[in-house]
C-alpha positions in Angstrom: -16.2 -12.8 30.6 -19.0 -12.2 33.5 -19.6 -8.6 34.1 -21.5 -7.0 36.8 -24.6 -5.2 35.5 -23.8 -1.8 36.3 -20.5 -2.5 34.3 -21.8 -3.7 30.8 -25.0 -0.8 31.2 -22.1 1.4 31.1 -20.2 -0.2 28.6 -22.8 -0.3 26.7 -23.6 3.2 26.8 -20.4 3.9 25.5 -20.6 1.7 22.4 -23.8 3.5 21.3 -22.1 7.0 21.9 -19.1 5.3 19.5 -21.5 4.0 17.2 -21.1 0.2 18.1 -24.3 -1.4 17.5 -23.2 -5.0 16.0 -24.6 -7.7 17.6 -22.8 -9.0 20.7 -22.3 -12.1 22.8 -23.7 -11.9 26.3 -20.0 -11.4 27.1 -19.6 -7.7 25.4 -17.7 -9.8 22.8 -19.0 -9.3 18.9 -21.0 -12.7 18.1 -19.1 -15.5 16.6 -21.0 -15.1 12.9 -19.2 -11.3 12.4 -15.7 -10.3 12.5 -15.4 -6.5 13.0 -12.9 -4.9 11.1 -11.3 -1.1 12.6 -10.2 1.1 10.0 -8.5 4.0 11.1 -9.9 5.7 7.7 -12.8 5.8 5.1 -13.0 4.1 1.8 -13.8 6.9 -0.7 -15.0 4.6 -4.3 -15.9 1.0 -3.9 -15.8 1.2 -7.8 -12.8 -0.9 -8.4 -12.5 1.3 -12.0 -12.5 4.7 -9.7 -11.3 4.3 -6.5 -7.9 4.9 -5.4 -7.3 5.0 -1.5 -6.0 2.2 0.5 -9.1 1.4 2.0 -10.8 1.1 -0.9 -8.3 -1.5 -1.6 -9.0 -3.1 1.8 -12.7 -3.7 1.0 -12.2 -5.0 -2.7 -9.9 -7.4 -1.1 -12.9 -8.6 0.5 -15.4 -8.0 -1.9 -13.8 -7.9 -5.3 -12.4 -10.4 -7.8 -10.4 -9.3 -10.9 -8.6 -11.8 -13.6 -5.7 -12.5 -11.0 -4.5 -11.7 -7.6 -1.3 -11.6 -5.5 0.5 -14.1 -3.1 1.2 -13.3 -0.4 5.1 -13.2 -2.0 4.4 -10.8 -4.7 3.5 -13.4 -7.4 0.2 -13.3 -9.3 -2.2 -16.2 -9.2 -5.6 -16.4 -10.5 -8.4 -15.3 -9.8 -11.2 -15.2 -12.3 -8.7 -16.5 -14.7 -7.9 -20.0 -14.5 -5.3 -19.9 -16.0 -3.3 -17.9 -18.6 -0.4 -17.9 -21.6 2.0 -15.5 -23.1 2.1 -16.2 -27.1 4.1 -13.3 -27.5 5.4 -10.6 -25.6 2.7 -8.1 -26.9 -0.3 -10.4 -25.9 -1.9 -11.9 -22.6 -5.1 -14.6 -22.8 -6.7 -15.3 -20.1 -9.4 -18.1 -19.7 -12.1 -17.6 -17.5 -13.3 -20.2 -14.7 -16.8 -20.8 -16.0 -18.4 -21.2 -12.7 -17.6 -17.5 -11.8 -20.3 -15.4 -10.6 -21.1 -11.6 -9.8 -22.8 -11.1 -6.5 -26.4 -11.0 -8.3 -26.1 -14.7 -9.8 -24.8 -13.9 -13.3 -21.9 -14.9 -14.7 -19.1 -13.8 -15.4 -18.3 -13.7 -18.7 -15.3 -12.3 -20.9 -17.9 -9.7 -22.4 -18.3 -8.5 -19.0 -14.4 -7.9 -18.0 -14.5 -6.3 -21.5 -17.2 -4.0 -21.2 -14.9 -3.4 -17.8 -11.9 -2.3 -19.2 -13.5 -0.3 -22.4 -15.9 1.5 -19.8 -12.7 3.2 -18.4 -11.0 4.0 -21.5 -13.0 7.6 -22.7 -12.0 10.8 -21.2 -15.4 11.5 -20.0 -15.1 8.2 -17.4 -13.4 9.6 -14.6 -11.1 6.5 -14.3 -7.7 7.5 -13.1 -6.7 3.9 -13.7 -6.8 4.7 -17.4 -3.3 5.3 -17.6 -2.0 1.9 -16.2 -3.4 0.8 -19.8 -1.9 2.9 -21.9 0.0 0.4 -24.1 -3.3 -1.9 -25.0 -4.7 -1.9 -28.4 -7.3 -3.6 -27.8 -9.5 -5.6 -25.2 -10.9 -8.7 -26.7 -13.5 -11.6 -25.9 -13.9 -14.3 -29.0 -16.0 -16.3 -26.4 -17.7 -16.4 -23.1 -14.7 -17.9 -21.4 -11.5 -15.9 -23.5 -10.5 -12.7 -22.5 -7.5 -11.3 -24.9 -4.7 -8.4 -24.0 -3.1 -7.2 -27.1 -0.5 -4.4 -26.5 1.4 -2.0 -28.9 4.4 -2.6 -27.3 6.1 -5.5 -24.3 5.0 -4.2 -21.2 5.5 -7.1 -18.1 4.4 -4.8 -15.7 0.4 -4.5 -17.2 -0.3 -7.6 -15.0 0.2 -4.8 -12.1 -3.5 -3.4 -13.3 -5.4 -6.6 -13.3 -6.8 -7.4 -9.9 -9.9 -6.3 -8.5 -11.1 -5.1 -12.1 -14.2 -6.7 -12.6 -17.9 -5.3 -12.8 -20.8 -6.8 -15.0 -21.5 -5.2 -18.6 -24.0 -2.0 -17.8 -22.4 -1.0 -14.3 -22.9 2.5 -13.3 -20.3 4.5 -11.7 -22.4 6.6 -9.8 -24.3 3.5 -8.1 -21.2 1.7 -7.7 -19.3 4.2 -5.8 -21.9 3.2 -3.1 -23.0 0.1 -3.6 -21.1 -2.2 -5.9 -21.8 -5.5 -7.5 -18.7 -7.1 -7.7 -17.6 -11.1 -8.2 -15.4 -11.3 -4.7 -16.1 -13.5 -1.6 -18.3 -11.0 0.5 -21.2 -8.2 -1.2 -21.2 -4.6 0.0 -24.9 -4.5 1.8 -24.2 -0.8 3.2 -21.8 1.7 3.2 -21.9 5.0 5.1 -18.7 7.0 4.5 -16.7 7.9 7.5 -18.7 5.3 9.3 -18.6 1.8 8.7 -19.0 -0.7 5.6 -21.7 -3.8 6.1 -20.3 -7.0 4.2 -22.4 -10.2 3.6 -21.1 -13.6 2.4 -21.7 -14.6 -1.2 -22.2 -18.0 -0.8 -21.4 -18.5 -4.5 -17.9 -16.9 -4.7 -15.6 -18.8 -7.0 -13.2 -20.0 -3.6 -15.9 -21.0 -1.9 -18.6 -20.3 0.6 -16.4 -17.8 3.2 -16.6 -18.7 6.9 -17.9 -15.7 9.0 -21.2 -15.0 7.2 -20.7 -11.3 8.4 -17.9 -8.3 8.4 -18.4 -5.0 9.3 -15.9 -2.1 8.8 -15.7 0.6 11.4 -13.7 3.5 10.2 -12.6 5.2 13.7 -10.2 8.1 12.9 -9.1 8.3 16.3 -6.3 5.8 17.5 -6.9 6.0 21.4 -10.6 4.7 20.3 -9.8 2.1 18.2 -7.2 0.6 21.0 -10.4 1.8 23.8 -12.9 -0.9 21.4 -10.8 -3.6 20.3 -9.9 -3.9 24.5 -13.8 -3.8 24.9 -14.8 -6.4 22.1 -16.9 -4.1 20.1 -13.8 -4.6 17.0 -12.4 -7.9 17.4 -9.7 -7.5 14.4 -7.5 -4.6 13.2 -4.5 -4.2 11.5 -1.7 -1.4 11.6 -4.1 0.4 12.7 -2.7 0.4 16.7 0.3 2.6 17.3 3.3 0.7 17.9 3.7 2.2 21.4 0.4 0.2 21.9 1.0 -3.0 20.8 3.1 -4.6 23.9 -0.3 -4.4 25.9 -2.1 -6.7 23.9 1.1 -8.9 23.7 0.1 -9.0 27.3 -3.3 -9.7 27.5 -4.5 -13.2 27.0 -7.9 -12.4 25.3 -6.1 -11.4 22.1 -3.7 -13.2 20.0 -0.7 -10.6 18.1 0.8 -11.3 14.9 3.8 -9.3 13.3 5.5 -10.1 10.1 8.2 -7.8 7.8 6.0 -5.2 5.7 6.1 -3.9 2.3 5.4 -0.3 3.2 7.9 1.4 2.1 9.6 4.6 4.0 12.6 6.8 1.9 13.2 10.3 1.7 13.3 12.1 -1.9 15.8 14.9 -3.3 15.2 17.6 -5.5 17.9 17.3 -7.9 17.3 20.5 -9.2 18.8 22.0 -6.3 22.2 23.0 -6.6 22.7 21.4 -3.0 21.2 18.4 -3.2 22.5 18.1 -6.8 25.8 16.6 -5.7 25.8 13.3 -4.9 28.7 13.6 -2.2 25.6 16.0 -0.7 23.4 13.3 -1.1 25.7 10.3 0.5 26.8 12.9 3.5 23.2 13.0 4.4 22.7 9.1 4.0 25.3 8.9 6.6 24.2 11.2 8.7 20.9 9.4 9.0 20.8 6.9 12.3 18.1 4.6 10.1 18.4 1.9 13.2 17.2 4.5 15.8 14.7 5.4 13.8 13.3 1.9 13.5 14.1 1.4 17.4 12.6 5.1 18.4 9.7 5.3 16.2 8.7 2.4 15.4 9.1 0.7 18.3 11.6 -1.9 16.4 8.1 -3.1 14.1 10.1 -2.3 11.1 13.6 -3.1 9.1 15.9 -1.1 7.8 16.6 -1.5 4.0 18.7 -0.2 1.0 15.9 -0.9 -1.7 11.7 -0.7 -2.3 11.5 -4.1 -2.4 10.8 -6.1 1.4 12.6 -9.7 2.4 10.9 -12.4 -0.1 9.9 -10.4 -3.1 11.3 -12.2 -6.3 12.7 -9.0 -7.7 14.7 -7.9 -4.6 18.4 -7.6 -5.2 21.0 -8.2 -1.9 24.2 -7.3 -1.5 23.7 -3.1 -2.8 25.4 -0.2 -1.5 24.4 0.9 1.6 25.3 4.0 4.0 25.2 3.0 7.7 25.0 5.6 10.5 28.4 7.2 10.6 28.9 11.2 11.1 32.4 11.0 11.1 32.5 9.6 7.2 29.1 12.4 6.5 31.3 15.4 7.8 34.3 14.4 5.4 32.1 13.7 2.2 30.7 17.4 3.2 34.2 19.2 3.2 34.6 17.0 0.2 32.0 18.8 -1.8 33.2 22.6 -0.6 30.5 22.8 2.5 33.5 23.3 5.5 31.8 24.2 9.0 33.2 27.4 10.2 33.0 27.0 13.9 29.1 26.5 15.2 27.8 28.2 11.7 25.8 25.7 10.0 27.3 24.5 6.6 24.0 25.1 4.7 20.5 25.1 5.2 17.9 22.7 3.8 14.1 22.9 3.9 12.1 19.4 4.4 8.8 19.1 3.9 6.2 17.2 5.7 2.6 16.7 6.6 0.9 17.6 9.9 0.8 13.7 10.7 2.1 13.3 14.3 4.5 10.0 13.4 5.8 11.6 10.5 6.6 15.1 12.2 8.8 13.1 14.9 10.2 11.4 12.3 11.4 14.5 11.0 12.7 16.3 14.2 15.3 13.1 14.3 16.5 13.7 11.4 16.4 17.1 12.1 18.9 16.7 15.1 20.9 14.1 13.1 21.5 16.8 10.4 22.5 19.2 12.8 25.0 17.0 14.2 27.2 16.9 11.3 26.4 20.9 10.7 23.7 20.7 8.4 20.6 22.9 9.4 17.3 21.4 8.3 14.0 23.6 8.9 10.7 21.5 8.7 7.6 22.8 7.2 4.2 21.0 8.3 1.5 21.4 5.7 -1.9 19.8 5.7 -1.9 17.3 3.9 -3.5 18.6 0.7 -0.8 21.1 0.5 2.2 19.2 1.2 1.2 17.1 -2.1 1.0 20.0 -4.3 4.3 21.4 -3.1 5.8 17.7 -3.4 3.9 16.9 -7.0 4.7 20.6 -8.5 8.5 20.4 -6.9 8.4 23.0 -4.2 10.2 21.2 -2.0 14.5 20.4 -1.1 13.5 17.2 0.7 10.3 15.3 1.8 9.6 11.7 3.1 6.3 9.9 2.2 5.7 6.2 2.3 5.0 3.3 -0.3 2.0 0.9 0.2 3.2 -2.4 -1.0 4.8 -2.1 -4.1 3.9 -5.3 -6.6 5.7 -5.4 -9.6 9.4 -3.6 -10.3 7.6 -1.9 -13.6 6.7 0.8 -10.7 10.0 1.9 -11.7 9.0 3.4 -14.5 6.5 5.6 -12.6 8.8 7.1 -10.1 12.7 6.8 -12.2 12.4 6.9 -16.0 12.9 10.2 -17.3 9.6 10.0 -19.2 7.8 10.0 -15.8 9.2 13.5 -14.4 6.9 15.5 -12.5 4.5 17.3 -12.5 2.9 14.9 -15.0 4.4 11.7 -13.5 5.7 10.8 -10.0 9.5 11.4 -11.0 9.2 14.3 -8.4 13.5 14.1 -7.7 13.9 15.0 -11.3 16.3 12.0 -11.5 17.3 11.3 -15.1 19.5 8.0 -16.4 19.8 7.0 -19.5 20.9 3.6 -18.4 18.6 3.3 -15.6 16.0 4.4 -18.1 17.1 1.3 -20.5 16.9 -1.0 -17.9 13.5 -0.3 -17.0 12.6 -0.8 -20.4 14.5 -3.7 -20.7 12.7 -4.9 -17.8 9.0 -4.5 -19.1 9.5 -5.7 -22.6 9.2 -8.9 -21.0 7.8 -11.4 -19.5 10.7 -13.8 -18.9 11.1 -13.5 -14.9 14.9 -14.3 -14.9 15.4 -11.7 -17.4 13.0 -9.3 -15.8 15.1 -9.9 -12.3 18.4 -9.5 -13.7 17.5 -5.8 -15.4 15.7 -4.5 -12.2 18.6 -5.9 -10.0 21.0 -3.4 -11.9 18.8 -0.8 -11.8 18.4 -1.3 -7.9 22.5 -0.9 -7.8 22.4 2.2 -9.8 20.1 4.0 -7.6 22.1 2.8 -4.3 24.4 4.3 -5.5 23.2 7.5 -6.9 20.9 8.3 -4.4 18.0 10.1 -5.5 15.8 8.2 -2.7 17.6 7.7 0.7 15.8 4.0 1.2 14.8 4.6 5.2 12.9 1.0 6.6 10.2 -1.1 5.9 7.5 -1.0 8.4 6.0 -4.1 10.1 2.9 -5.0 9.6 1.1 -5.7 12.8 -2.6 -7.6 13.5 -4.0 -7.5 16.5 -7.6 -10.0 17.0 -9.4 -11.4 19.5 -7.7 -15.2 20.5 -10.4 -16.8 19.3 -9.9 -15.5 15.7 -8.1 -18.0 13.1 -7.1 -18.5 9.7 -5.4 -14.6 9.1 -2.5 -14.8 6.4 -0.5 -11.7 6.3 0.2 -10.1 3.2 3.6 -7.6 3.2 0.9 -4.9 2.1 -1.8 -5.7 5.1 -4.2 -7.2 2.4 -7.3 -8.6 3.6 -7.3 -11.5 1.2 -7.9 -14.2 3.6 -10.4 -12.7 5.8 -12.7 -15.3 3.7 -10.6 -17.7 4.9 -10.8 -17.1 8.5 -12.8 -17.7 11.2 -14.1 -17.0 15.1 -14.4 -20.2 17.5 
């Protein structure tokens, strides 16, 4: 688009005081070789064997390859592996695509995904991956091209721990926290934290030569920048990064092209079920009731999410239908309440309830609805707004009555075990409700012992009933997942997790 000279000078002085400085078209626009990616936080570890945070996952997406990957519907496909069989329920072999390369020109060899696995196994790596393979025995490669999973017991959900893992023998954490040689479509040529991350494309990557040579991550914290550059050109791609109150102006504006699809992010609010409250379950269901889910969606989110009674979003193979579900009805909340011996004398509140949250703006307006739903049927719910830090410890260590966080996209159902079995209880695993069932704990090991899908749906379908119906998660929504790009971007796929996978894929006209 012309622009008078006065106009771009000044445009362009804001883009150096932002820290824009990729190459643009004579237009403002980023050139047509280099899709620039907003991210509205900083990748931490680009070692896939360290690094936790979402971002990090954002860039190994990009620049990353592991034995296998997920579809787009949850599934695993591979990746490094061609292909791969089950002899048993204790073993997995993988065989290797002999044509894949790490970003230096070797290949990749079943030695190396060894040497990647053992590397994180001793207490002195700082791996906190090393959990997710606590049932192997060993990691084996008979050949250059076989790569061997024996376990000491059935355990489905292992495949859960296998993308992105994949670094050649010798790799050094310390130099690929920074700058990583992985085996995925695009090498890391620069990364400065809280800044931005410099991708190249690796011409040799195993699914071919990607189509924007270029991608470069800007991390910009603050949203009313991000929307202020992506307007200007200097980002021409982001994803739920853009509050939702923002969106409807691009919708708007011809220049850009919106795409929205159901997400896997998963919203639910947690009880302490050692509190003597919260204990009962006529408690519990009062409040489920009480809880106008649909406003929340409409309010909040602008309607970019969906309201759901399970983890799982619309399309995942292990999502059961049909469970209980508690729609917004005081009346039916104030009963179950006298029911369980909390009767409202007059404007007196029946009890009191603290709920913790964290000082993020969304999540503290989330919880002054609730806050004013509660009161409606007599409940009086405080809200304490920690830093995020703190709120964690309270939540991990179990100082808390109630709190609300959200899932990224949840993969496999064996997560279950993590947050439900009674093995998993906090503080030393993410049972932080204190929810114990010996069924639902049977179940989840009936589900991961193994690897026969049908069987594997039917177990986690029952244990999805069970917890409808105790309640030791009120299930809130599913957010939607929301990409925003310039028009003449093409070829995005949307994961339900807002994966990056097909940024290789894409490309700028």
């Amino acid at each position: 688009m012309k622009r008078e000279a006065i106009v771009f000078l000044c445009a362009a002085a804001l883009l150096a005081a932002c820290g824009g400085s990729e190459k643009k078209s004579a237009g403002g626009e980023t050139a047509k070789d280099t899709l620039v990616i907003a991210f509205d936080g900083s990748p931490a570890n680009l070692d896939p064997r360290v690094g936790t945070n979402a971002y990090d996952g954002r860039i190994w997406d990009m620049a990353a390859s592991g034995l296998i990957k997920l579809t787009p519907t949850g599934d695993f496909t591979g990746d490094l592996a061609e292909k791969w069989e089950t002899p048993d329920d204790k073993t997995i072999v993988f065989h290797l695509n002999p044509n894949a390369k790490f970003q230096d020109g070797r290949p990749v060899t079943a030695k190396d995904i060894k040497y990647t696995f053992d590397s994180m196994m001793p207490e002195s790596f700082n791996s906190p991956k090393r959990s997710g393979y606590s049932v192997v025995a060993s990691f084996d490669a008979p050949d250059d091209h076989t790569f061997i999973v024996r376990m000491k017991e059935p355990n489905a959900g292992i495949f859960d721990n296998f993308p992105f893992l994949a670094v050649p023998q010798g790799a050094d954490p310390n130099v690929f926290a920074r700058s990583p040689v992985l085996a995925g479509a695009y090498r890391v040529a620069e990364f400065k934290p809280d800044e931005k991350v410099t991708l190249k494309a690796f011409d040799q990557w195993i699914g071919g030569k990607p189509k924007i040579p270029n991608v470069v991550v800007r991390i910009i914290p603050d949203a009313t920048t991000r929307v202020l550059e992506l307007r200007r050109g200097s980002v021409n791609f982001e994803i739920n990064s853009v509050p939702y109150d923002q969106v409807e102006q691009f919708k708007k504006d011809s220049n850009f092209k919106v795409m929205t699809a159901h997400g896997g992010a998963y919203q639910y609010i947690c009880f302490n079920l050692h509190d003597p409250i919260l204990a009962k379950r006529d408690v519990r269901e009062a409040i489920a009731h009480a809880i106008d889910r649909n406003r929340i969606v409409r309010d909040l989110l602008h309607g970019y999410g969906a309201v759901t009674d399970t983890m799982f979003p619309p399309g995942h193979w292990a999502r059961a239908e049909n469970l209980p579900s508690y729609g917004y009805d005081p009346a039916k909340a104030k009963q179950l309440l006298d029911a369980a011996g909390y009767r409202q004398n007059g404007n007196t509140p029946r009890f009191k309830l603290l709920y913790k949250t964290s000082t993020d703006a969304e999540a503290n307006q989330q919880a002054e609805m609730i806050q004013q739903m509660l009161k409606d049927v007599g409940i009086d719910m405080q809200i304490q707004s920690s830093e995020f830090g703190t709120f964690m410890d309270d939540v991990k260590n179990g100082r808390f009555q109630m709190f609300s966080l959200r899932r990224a996209g949840i993969s496999d159902p064996d997560f279950y075990y993590t947050i439900f079995h009674s093995k998993s209880l906090a503080p030393n695993g993410q049972n932080r409700g204190y929810y114990v069932n010996p069924r639902v704990d049977q179940l989840i090991e009936q589900g991961r012992s193994t690897f026969d899908r049908a069987k594997r749906k039917e177990a986690y379908g029952e244990v999805q009933k069970i917890l409808a119906t105790d309640l030791p998660y009120i299930s809130l929504y599913h957010r939607d997942n929301v990409a925003i790009m310039r028009s003449n971007i093409d070829g995005f796929e949307m994961y339900p997790s807002g994966f990056l996978l097909s940024v290789p894929k894409m490309t700028i006209r």
